[in-house]
C-alpha positions as semicolon CSV with decimal commas, in nm:
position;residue;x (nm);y (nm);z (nm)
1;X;-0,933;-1,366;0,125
2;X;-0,925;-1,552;-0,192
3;X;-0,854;-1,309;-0,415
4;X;-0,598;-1,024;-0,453
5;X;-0,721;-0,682;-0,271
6;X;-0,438;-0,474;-0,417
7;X;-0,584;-0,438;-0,771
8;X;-0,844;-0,244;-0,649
9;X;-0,616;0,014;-0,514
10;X;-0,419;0,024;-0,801
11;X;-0,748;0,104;-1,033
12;X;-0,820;0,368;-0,811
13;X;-0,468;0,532;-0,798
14;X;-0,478;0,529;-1,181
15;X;-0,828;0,685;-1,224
16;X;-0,730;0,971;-0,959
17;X;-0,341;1,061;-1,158
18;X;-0,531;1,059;-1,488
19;X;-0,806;1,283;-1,311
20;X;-0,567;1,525;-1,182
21;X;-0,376;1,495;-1,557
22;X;-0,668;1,559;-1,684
23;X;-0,792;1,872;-1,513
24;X;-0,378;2,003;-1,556
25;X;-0,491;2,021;-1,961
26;X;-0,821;2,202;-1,842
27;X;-0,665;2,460;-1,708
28;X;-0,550;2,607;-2,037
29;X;-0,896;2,498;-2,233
30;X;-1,063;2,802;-2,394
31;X;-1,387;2,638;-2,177
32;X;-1,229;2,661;-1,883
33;X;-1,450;2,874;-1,703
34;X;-1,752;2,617;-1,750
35;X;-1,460;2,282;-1,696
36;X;-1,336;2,414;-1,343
37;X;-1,668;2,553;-1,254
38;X;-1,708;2,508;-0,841
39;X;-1,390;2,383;-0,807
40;X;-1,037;2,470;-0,633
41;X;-0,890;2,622;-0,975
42;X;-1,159;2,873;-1,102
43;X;-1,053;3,178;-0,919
44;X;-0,693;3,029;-0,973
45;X;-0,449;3,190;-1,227
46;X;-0,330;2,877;-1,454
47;X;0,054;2,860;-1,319
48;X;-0,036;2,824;-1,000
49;X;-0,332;2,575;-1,079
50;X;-0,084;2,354;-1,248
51;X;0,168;2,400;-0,940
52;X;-0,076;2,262;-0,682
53;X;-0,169;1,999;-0,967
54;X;0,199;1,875;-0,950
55;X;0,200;1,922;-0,649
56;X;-0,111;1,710;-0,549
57;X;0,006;1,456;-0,831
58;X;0,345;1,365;-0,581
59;X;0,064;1,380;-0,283
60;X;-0,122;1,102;-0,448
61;X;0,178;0,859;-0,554
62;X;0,262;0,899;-0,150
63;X;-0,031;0,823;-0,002
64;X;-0,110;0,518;-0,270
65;X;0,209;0,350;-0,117
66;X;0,044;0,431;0,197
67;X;-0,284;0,267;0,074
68;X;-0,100;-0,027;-0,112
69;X;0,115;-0,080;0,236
70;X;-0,164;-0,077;0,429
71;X;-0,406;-0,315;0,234
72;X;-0,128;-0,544;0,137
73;X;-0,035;-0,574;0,546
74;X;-0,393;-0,655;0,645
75;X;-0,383;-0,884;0,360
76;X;-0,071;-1,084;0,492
77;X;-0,163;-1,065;0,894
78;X;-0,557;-1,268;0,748
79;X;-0,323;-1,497;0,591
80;X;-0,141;-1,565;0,817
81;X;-0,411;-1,643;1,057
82;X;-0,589;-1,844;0,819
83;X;-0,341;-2,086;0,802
84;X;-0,299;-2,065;1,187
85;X;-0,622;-2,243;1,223
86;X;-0,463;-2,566;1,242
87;X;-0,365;-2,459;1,619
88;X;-0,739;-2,584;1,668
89;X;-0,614;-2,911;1,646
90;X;-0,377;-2,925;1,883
91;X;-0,447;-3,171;2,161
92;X;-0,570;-3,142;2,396
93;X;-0,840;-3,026;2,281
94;X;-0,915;-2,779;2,557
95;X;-0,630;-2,604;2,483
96;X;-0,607;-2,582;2,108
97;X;-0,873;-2,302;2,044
98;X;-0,714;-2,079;2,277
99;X;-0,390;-2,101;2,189
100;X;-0,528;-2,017;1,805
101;X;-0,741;-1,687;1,957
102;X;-0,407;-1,596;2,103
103;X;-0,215;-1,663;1,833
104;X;-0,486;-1,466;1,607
105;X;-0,421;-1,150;1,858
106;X;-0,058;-1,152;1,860
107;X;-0,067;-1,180;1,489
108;X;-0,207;-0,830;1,480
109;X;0,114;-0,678;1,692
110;X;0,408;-0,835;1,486
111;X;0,583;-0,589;1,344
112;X;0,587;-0,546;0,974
113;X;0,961;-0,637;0,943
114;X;0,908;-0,966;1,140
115;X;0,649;-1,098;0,924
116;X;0,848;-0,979;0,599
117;X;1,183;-1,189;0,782
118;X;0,879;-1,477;0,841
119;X;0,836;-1,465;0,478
120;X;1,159;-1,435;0,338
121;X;1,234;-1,753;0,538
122;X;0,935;-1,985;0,448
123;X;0,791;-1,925;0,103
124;X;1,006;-1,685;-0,062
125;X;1,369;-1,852;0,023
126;X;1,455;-1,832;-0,340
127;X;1,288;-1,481;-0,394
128;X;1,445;-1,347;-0,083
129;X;1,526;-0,984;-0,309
130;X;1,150;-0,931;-0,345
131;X;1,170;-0,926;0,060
132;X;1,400;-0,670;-0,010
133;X;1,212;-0,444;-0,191
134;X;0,927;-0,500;0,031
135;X;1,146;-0,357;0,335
136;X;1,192;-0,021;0,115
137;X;0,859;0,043;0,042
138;X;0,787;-0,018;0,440
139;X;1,086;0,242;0,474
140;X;0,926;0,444;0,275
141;X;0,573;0,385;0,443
142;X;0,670;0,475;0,750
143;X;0,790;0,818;0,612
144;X;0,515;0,900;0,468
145;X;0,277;0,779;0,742
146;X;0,476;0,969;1,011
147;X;0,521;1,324;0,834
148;X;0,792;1,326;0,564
149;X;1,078;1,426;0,847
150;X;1,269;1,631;0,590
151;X;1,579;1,534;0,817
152;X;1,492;1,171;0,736
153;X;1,451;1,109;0,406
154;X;1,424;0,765;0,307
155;X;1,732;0,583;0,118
156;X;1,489;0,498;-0,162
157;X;1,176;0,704;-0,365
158;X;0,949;0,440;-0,373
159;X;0,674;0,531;-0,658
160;X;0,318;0,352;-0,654
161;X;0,348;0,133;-0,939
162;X;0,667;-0,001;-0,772
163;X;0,492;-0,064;-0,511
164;X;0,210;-0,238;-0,655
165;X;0,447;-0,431;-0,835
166;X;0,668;-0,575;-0,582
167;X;0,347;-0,630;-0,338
168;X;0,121;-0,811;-0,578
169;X;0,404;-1,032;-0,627
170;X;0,343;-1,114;-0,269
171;X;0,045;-1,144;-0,223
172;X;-0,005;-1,341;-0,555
173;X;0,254;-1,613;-0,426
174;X;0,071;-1,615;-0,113
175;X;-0,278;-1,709;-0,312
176;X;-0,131;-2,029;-0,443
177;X;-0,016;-2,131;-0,128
């Protein structure tokens, strides 16, 4: 809990774009036959090879804001009950450790915007934009996590280093407090 679980992610998104940038340039590579070797693009014809390549590159940036969302949130909701453990001293006694387990379950149902308005009211009152662009990428979460309604689209393309960016701002306020 100490330390910042969202640069992990973000080392892993970059290693799989520059994989998938790197197997684009492949496809063209007079060794290509030997490069692509048991994989999706051997049989393929190089146009469409770079298509899905593009196409799996967008794929990718989506579900890393997924991934960054998602770690970030589980993140925030240990935080939160971390400092929560002062309910345990709450007298009477007899009372104070369950009214921290139930605290530490209802923690886990807030909804996402709640704890971002929680936020934006205690430690980030002078940083309250950074709430902000939190709310998009949740916006933009949600669309992704619940099947890219093309009726829907989201007011905002929220891209993974965005992401990243405005989240590790977060969570790295969060580690000094």
């Amino acid at each position: 809990m100490n330390s910042n679980p969202l640069k992990r992610i973000w080392l892993v998104y970059q290693a799989s774009r520059d994989a998938l940038k790197v197997t684009k340039q492949t496809i063209t590579h007079d060794d290509k036959e030997i490069l692509l070797f048991r994989t999706t693009f051997e049989s393929q014809n190089p146009i469409e090879a770079k298509q899905i390549i593009e196409d799996s590159l967008k794929e990718v940036e989506d579900l890393f804001v997924l991934s960054l969302w998602s770690t970030y949130e589980r993140f925030v909701r240990n935080y939160l009950q971390r400092k929560g453990t002062t309910l345990q001293m709450t007298q009477p006694q007899a009372l104070a450790y369950p009214i921290y387990d139930y605290f530490c379950d209802e923690v886990e149902f807030w909804k996402s915007n709640q704890i971002l308005d929680l936020l934006k009211k205690s430690l980030f009152t002078n940083n309250s934009h950074l709430i902000g662009k939190a709310k998009q990428i949740l916006t933009y979460r949600d669309w992704v996590a619940h099947g890219k309604n093309p009726n829907k689209y989201p007011s905002s393309n929220i891209t993974a280093r965005f992401a990243y960016k405005v989240l590790n701002e977060i969570v790295e306020t969060l580690l000094l407090n």
